[in-house]
N, C-alpha and C positions, 0 to 999 in steps of 0.2 A: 596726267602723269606721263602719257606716251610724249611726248613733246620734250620734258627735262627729261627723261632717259635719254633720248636721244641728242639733248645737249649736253646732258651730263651721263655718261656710260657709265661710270664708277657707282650709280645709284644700284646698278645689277651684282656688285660687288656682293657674295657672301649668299647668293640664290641660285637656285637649283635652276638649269637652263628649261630643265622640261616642264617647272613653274613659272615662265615668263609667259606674259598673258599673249595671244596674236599680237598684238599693237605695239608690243614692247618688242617683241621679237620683227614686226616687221621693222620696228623703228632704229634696230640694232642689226639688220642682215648684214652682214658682210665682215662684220668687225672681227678679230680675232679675236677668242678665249681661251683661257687657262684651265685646265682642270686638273685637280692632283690624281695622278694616278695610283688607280685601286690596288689593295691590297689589304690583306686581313688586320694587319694595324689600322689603318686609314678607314674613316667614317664610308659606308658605302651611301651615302648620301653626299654623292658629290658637286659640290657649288662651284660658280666662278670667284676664283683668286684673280683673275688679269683681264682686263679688257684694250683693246686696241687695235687701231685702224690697219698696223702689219704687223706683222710675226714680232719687227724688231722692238717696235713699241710696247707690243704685248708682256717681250722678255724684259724690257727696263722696267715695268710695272712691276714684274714678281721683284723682281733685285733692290728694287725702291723701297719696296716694303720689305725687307730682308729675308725674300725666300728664295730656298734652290731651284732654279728651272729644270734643272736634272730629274725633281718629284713632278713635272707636270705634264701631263699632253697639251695640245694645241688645236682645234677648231675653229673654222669660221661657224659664225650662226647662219645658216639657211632661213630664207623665209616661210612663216610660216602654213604655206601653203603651195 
């Protein structure tokens, strides 16, 4: 599975980052993600909405899929260790 995450990021689409197993996260370090920022409407179970290699890529993902980047933060993944 660590292998097509990492060919394919979009498989972490819709998972809680601090549910990524080691291997998916190393296999993912550096990439940028989306998280909708918390608030007491918003689920406090926060997933990734956007993945990509820069900030810019990251924001055409949320737009692609017709969300407001204005709802989200933005992180790199660190390695897991």
């Amino acid at each position: 599975m660590t292998a097509n995450i990492a060919k394919e990021p979009g498989r972490a689409l819709g998972r809680n980052p601090d549910r990524l197993t080691p291997a998916e996260r190393l296999a993912l370090a550096g990439k940028y993600i989306a998280l909708e920022i918390y608030s007491p409407e918003a689920l406090p179970l926060r997933l990734i909405e956007a993945i990509g290699d820069s900030l810019a890529e990251c924001l055409r993902n949320l737009q692609a899929r017709g969300l407001d980047p204005r709802r989200f933060e933005f992180t790199r993944l660190a390695k897991p260790y």
